[in-house]
TIMARMAR-346958 format. One record per atom (N, C-alpha, C): residue number from 0; x, y, z; atom name. Coordinates in steps of 0.02 Angstrom, whole numbers, plus 32768, in hexadecimal, padded with zeros to 4 digits. Layout:
# TIMARMAR-346958
+-----+------+------+------+------+
| pos |   xx |   yy |   zz | site |
+-----+------+------+------+------+
| NUM |    X |    Y |    Z |   CA |
...
+-----+------+------+------+------+
END
This chain:
# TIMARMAR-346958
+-----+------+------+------+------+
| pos |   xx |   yy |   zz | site |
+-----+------+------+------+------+
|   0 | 2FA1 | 152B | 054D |    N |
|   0 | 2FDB | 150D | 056B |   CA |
|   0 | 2FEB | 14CB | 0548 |    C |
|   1 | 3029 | 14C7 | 053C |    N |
|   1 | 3031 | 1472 | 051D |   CA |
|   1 | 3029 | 144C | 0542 |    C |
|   2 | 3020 | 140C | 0528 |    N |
|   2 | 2FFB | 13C9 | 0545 |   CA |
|   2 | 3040 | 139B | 0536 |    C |
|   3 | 305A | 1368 | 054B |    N |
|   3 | 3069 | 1348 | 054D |   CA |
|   3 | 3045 | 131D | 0529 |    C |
|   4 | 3041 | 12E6 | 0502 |    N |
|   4 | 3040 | 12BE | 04C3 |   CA |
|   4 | 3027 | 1287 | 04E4 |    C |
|   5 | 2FF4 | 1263 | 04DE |    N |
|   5 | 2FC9 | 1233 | 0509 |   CA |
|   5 | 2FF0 | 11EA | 04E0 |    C |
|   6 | 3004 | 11C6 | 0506 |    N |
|   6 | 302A | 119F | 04F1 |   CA |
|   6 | 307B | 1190 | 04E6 |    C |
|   7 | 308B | 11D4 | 04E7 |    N |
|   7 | 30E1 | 11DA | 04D2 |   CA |
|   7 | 30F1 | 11B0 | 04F5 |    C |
|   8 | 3137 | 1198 | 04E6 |    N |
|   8 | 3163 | 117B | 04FC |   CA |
|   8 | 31AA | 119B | 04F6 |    C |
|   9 | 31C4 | 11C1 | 053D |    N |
|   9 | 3207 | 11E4 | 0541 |   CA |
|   9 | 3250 | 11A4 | 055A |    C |
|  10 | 3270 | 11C6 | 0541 |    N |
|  10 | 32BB | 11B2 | 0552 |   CA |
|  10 | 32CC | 11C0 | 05B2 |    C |
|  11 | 3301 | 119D | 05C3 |    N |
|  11 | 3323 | 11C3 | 05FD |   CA |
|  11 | 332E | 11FF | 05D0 |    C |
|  12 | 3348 | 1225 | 0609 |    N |
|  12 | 336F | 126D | 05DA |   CA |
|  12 | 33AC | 1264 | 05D0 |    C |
|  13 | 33C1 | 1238 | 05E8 |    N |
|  13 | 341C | 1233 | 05DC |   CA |
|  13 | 340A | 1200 | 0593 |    C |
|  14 | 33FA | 11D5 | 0590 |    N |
|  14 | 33ED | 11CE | 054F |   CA |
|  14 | 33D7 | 11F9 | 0512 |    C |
|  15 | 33AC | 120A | 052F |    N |
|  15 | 3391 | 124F | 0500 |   CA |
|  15 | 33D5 | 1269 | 04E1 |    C |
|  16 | 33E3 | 1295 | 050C |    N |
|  16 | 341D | 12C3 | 051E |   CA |
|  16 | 345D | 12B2 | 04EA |    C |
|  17 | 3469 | 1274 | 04F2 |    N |
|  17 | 34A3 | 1244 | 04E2 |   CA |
|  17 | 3495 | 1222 | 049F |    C |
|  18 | 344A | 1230 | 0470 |    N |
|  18 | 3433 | 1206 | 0448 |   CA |
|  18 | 3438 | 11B9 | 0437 |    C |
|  19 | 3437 | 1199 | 0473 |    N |
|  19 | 3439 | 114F | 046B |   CA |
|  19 | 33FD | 1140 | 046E |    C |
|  20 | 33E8 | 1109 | 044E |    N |
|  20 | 33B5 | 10D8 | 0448 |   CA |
|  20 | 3391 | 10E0 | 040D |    C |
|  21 | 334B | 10D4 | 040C |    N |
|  21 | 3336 | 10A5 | 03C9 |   CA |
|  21 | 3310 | 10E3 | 039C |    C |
|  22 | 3315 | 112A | 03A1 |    N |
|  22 | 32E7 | 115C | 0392 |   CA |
|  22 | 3339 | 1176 | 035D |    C |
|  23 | 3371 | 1149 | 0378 |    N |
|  23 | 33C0 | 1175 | 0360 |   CA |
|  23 | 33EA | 114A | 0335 |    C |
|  24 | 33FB | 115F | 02FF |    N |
|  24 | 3437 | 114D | 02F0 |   CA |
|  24 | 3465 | 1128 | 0317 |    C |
|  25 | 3485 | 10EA | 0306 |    N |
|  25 | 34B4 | 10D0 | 032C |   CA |
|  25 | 3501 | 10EC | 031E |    C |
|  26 | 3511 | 112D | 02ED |    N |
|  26 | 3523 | 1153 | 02E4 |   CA |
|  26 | 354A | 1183 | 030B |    C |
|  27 | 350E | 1198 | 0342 |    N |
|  27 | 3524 | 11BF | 0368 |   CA |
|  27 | 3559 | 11C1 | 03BA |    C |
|  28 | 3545 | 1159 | 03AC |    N |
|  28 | 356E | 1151 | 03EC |   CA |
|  28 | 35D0 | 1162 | 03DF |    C |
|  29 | 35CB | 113D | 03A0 |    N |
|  29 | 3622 | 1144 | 0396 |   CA |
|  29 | 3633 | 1194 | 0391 |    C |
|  30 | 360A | 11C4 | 0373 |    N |
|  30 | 3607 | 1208 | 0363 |   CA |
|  30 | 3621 | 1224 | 03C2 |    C |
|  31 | 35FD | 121F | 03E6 |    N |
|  31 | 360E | 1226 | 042B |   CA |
|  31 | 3640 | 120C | 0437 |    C |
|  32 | 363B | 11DA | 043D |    N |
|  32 | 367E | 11BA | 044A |   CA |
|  32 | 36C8 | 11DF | 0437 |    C |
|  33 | 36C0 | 11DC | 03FD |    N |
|  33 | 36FC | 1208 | 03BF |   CA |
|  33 | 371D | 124A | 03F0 |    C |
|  34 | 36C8 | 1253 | 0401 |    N |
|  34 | 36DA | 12B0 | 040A |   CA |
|  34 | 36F0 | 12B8 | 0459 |    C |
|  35 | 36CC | 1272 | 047D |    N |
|  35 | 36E0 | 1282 | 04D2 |   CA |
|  35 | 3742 | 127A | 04D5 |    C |
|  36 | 3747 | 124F | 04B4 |    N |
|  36 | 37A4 | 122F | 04A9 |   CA |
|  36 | 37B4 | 126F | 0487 |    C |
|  37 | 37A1 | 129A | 0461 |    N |
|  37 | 37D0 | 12C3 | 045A |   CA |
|  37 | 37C4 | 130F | 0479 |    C |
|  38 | 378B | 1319 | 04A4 |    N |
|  38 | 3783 | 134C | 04CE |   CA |
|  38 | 37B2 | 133D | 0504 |    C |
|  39 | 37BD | 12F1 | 052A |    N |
|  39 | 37E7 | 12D4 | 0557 |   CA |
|  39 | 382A | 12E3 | 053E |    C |
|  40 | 383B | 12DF | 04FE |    N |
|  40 | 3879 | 1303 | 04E6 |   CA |
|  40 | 389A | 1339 | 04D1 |    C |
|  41 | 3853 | 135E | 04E5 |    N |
|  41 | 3856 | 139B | 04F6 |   CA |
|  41 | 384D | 13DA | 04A8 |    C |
|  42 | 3814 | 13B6 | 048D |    N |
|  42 | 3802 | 13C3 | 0449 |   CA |
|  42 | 3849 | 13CC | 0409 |    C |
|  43 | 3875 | 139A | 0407 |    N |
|  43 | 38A1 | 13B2 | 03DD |   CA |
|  43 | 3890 | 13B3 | 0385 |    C |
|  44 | 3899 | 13C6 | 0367 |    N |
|  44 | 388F | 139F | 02FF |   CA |
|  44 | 3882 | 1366 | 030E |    C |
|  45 | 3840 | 1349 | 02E6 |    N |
|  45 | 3848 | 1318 | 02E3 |   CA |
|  45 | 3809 | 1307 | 0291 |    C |
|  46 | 3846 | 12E6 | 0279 |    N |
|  46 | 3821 | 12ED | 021E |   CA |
|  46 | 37E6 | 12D4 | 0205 |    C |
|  47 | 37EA | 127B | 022F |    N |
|  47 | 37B5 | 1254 | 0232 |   CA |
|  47 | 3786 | 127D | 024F |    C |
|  48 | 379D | 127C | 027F |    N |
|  48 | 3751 | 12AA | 02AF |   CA |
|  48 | 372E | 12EF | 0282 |    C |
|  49 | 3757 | 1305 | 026C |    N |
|  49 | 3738 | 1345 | 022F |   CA |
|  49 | 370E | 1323 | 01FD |    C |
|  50 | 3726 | 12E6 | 0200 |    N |
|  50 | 36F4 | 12CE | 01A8 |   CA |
|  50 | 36B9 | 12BA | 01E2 |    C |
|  51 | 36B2 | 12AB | 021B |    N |
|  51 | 3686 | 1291 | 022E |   CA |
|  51 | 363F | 12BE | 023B |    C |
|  52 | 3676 | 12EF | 025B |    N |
|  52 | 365B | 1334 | 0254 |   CA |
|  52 | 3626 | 133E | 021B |    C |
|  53 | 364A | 1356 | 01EC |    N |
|  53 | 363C | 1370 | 01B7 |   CA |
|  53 | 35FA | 1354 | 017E |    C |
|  54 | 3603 | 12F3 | 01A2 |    N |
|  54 | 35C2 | 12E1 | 0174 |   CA |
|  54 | 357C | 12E2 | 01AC |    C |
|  55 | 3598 | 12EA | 01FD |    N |
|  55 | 3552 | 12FE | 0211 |   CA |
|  55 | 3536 | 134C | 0204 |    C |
|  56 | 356A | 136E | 01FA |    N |
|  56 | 3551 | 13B6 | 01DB |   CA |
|  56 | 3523 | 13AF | 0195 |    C |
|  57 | 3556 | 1399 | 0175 |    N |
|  57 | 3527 | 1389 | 0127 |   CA |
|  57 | 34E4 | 1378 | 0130 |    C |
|  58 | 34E7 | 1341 | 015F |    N |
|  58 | 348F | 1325 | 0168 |   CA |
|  58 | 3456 | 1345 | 0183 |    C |
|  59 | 3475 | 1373 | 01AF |    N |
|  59 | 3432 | 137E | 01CD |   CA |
|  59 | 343F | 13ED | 01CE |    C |
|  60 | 346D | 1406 | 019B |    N |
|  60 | 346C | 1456 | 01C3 |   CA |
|  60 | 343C | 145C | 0198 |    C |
|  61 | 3415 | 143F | 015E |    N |
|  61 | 33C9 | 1454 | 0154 |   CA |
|  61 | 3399 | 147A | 017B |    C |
|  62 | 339E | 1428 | 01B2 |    N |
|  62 | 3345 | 1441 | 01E6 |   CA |
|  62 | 336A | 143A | 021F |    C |
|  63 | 33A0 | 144A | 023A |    N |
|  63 | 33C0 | 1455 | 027F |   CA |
|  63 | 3391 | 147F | 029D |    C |
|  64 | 3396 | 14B5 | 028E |    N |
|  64 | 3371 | 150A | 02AE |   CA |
|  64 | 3336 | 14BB | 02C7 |    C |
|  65 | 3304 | 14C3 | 02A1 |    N |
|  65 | 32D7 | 14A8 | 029E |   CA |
|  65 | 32DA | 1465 | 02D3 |    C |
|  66 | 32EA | 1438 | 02C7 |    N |
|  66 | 330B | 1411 | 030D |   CA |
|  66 | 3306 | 1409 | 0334 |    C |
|  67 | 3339 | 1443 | 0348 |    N |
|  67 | 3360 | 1469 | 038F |   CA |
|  67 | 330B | 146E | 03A8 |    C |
|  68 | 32F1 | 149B | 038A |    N |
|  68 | 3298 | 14AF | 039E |   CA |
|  68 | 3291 | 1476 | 03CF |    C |
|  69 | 3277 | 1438 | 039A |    N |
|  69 | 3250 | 1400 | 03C0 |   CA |
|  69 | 327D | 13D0 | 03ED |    C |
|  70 | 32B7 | 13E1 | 03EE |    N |
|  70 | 32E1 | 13CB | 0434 |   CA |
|  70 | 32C9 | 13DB | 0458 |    C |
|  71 | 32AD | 142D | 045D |    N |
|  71 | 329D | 1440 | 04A9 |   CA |
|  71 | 3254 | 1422 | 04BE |    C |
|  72 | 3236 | 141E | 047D |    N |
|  72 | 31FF | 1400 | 0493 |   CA |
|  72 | 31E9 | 13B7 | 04B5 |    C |
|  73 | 3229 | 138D | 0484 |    N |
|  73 | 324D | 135B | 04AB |   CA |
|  73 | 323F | 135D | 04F5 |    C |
|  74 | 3282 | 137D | 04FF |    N |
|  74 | 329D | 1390 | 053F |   CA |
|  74 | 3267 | 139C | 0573 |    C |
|  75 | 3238 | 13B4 | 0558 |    N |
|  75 | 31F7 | 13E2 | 058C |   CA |
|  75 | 31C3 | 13B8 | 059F |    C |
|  76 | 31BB | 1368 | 055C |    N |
|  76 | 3195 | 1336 | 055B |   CA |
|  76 | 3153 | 1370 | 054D |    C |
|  77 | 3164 | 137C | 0516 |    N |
|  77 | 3120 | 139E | 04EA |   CA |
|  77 | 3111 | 137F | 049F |    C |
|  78 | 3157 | 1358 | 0490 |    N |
|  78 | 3164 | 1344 | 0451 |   CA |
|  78 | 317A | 12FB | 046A |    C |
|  79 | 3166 | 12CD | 042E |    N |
|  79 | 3192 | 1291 | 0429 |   CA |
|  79 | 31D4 | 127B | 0412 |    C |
|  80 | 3213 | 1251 | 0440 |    N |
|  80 | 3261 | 124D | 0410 |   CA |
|  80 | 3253 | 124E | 03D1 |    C |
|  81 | 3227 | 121E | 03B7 |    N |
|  81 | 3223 | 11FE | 0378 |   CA |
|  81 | 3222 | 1254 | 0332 |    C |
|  82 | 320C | 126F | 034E |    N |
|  82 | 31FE | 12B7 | 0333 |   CA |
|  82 | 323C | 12D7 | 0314 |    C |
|  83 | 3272 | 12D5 | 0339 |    N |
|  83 | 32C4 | 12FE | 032B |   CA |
|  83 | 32C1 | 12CB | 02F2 |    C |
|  84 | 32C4 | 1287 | 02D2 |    N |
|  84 | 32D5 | 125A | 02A8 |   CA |
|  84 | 3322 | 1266 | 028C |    C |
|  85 | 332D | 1249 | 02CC |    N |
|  85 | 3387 | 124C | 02D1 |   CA |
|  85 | 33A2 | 127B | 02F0 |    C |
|  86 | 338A | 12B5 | 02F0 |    N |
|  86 | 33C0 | 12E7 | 02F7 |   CA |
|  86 | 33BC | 12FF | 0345 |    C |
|  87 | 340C | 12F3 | 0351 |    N |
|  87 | 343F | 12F9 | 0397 |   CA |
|  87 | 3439 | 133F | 0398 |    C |
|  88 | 3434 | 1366 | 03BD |    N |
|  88 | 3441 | 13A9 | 03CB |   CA |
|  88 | 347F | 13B5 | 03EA |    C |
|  89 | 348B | 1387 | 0414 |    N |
|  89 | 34D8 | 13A0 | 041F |   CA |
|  89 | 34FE | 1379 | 0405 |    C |
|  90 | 34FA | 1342 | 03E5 |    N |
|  90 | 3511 | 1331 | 03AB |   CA |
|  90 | 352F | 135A | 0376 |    C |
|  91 | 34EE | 137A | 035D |    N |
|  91 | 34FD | 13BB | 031D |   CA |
|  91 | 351D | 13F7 | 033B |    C |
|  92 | 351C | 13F4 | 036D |    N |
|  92 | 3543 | 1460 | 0377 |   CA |
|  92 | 3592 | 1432 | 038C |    C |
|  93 | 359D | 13EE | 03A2 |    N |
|  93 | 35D8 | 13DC | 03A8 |   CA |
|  93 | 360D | 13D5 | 038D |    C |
|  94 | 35C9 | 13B2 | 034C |    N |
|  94 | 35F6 | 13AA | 02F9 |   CA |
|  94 | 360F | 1404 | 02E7 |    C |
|  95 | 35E9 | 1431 | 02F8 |    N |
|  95 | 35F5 | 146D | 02E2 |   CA |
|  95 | 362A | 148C | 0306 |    C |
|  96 | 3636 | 147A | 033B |    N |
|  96 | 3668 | 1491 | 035D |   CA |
|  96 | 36AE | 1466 | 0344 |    C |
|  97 | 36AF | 1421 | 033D |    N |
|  97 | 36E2 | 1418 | 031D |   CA |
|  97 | 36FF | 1422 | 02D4 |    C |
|  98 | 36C9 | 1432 | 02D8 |    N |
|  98 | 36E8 | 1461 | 0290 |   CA |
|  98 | 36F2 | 14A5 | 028B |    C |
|  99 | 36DA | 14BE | 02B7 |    N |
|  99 | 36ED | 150B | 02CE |   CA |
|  99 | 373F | 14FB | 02E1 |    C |
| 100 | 3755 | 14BD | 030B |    N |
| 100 | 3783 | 14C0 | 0322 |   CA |
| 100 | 37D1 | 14C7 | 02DF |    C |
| 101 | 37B8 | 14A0 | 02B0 |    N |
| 101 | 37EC | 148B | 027C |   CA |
| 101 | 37EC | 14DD | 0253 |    C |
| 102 | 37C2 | 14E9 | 0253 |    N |
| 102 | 37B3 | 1544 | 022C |   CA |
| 102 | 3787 | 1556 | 0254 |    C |
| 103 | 37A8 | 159E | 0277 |    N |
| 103 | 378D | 15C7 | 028B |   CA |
| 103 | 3759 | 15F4 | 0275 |    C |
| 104 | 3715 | 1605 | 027E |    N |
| 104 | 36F5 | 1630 | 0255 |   CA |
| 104 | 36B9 | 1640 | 027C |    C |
| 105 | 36BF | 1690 | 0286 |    N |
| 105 | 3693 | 16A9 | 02B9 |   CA |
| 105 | 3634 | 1685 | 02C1 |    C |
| 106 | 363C | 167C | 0270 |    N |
| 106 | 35E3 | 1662 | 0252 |   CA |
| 106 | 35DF | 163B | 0275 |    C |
| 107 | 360A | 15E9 | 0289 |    N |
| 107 | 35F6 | 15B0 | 02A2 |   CA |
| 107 | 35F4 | 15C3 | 02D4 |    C |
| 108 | 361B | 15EE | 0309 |    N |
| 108 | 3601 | 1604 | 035A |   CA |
| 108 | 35C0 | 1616 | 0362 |    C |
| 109 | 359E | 162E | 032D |    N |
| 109 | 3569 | 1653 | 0331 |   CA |
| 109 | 353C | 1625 | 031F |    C |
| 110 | 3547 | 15EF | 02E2 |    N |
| 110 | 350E | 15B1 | 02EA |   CA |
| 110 | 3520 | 157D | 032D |    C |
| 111 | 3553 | 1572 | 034E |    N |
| 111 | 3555 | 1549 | 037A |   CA |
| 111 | 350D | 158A | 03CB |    C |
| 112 | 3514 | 15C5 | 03C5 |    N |
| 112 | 34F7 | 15E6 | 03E7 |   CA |
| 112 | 34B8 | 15D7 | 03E0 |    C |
| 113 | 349B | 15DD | 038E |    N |
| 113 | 344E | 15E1 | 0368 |   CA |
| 113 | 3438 | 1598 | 037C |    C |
| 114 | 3458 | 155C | 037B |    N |
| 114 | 3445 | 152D | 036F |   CA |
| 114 | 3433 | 1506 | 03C4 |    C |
| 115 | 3451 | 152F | 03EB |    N |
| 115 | 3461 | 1519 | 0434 |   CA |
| 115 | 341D | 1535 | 045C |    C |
| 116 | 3421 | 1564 | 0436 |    N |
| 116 | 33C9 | 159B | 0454 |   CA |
| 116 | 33E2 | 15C3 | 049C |    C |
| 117 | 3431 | 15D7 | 048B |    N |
| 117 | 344B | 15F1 | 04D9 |   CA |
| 117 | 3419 | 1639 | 04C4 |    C |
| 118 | 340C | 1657 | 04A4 |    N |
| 118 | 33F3 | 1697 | 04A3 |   CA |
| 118 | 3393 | 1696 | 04BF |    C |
| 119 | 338A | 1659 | 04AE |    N |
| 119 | 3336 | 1656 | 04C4 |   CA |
| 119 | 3332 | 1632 | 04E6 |    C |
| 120 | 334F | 15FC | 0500 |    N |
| 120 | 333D | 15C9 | 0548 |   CA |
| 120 | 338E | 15B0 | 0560 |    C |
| 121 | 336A | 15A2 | 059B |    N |
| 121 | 33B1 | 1592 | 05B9 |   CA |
| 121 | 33AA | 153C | 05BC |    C |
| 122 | 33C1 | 1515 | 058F |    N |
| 122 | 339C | 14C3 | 0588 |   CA |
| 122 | 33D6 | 14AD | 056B |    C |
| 123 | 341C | 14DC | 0576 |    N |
| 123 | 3451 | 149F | 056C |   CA |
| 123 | 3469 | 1473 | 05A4 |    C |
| 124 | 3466 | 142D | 05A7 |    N |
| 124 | 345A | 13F7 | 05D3 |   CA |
| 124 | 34AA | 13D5 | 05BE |    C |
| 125 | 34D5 | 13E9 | 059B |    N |
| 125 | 3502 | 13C4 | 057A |   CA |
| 125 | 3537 | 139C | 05B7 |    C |
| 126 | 3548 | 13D9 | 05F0 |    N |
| 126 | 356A | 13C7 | 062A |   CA |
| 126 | 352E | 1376 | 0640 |    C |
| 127 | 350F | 136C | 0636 |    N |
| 127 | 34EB | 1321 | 064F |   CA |
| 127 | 34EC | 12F3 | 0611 |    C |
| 128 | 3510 | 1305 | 05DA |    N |
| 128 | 3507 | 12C3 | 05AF |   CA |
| 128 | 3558 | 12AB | 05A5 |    C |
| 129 | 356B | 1288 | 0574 |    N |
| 129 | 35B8 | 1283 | 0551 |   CA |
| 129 | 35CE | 12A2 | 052B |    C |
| 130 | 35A4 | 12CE | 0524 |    N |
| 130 | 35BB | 1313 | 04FF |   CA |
| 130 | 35FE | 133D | 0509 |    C |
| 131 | 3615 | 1366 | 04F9 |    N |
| 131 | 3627 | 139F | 051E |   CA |
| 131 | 35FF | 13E3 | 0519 |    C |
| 132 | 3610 | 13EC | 056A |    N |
| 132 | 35F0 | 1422 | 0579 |   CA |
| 132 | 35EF | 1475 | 054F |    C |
| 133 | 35E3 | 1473 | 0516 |    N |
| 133 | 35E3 | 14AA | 04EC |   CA |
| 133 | 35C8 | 14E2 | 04FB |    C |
| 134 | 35AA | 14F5 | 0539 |    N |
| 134 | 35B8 | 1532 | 0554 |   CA |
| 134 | 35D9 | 155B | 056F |    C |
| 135 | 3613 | 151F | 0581 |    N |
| 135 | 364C | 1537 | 0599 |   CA |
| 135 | 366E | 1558 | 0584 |    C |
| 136 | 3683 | 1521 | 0530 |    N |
| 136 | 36BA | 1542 | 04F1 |   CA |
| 136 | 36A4 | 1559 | 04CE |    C |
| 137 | 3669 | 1563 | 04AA |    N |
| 137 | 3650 | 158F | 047B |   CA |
| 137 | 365A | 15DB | 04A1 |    C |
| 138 | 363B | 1602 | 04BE |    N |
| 138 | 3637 | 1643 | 04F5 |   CA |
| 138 | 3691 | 164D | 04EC |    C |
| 139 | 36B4 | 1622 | 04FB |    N |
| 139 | 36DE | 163A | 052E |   CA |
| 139 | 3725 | 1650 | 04E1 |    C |
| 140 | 3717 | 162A | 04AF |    N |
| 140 | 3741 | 1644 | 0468 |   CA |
| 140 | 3723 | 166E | 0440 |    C |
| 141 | 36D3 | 167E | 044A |    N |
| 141 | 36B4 | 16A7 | 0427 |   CA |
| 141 | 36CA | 16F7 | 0456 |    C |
| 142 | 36C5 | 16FE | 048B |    N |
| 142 | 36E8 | 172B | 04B1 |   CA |
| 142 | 3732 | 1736 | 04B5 |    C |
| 143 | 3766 | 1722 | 0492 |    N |
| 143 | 3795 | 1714 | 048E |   CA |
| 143 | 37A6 | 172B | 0440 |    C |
| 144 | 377B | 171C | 0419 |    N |
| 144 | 3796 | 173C | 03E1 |   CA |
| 144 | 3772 | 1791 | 03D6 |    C |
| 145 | 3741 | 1794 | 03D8 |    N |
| 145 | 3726 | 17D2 | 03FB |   CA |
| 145 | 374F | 1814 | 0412 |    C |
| 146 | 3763 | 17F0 | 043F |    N |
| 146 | 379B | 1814 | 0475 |   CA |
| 146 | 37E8 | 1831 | 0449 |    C |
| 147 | 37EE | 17EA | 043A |    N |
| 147 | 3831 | 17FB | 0406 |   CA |
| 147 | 382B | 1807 | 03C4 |    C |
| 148 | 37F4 | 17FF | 03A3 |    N |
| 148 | 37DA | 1815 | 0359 |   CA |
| 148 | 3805 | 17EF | 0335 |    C |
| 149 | 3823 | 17AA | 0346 |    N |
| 149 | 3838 | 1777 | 031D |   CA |
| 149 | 381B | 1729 | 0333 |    C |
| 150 | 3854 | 1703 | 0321 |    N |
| 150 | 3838 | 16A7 | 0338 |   CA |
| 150 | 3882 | 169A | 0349 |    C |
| 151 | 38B2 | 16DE | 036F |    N |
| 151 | 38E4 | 16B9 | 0391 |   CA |
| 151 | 38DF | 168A | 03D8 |    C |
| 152 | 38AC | 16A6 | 03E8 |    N |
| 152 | 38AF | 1675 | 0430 |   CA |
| 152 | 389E | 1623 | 040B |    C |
| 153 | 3871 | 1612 | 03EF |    N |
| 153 | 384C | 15E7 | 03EC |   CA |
| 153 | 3888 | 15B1 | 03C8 |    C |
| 154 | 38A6 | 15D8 | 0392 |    N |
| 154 | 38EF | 15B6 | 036D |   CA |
| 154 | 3903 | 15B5 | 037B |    C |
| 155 | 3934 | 15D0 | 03C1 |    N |
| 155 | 3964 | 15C7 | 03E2 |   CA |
| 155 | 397F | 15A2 | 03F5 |    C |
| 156 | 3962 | 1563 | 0415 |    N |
| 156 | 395D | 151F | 042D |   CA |
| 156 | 3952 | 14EF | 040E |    C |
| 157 | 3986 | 14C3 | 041D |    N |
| 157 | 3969 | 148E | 03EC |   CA |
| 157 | 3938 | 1461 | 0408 |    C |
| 158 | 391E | 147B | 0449 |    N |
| 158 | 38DE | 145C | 046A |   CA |
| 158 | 38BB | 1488 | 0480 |    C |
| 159 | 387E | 146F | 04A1 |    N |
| 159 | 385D | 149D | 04C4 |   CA |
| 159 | 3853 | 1476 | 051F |    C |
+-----+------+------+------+------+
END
């Protein structure tokens, strides 16, 4: 059975969750930020936010898979923060979703899925951080194009 780590030192979980404090990038607060103002606007284009996107993708879709892992271990207090060394989990499937949003493409539904661990644990916590809740919208356009065997729903709008 795992042991818990004699000595660790854990986060709240909304910190955790939210990647603030001293184990994180100061990075990730404006990154949230960016993304809560334009989920509040109801996810429309937004270009800046794609580059922002796009260089937390660059950094970390190496060892994401990998990651995502010791999040949960995180999460379980089997593992120490210091361990992820940087990397946001809902951070990264967020960045992936906004870029799913600007181009549609069935693959990124399926890494925002791989990377979330909806198929092997149920440990998305996102509804409790500043995230958005990406269980909501990932499921609900991946069933949607599916259905219609295109990306008209998802283009249709110039929001979500």
């Amino acid at each position: 059975r795992p042991r818990t780590p004699a000595g660790a030192k854990y986060y709240p979980y909304r910190k955790l969750l939210d990647c603030d404090g001293g184990n994180f990038s100061v990075r990730w607060g404006p990154f949230r930020e960016a993304v809560a103002q334009n989920a509040a606007d109801g996810f429309p284009l937004d270009e800046s936010l794609l580059a922002m996107a796009r260089r937390v993708q660059d950094e970390f879709q190496e060892v994401a898979t990998g990651r995502s892992m010791l999040q949960v271990r995180v999460l379980l207090r089997q593992g120490e923060v210091h361990s992820l060394r940087d990397f946001c989990l809902f951070g990264y499937a967020t960045a992936l979703l906004i870029m799913f949003r600007h181009s549609p493409d069935f693959n990124t539904l399926n890494d925002i899925h791989g990377i979330m661990g909806w198929s092997e644990w149920p440990l998305d916590f996102s509804e409790s951080s500043g995230w958005p809740a990406l269980w909501r919208i990932v499921p609900h356009h991946a069933e949607q194009a599916k259905r219609r065997r295109d990306w008209s729903f998802t283009m249709s709008s110039d929001s979500w």
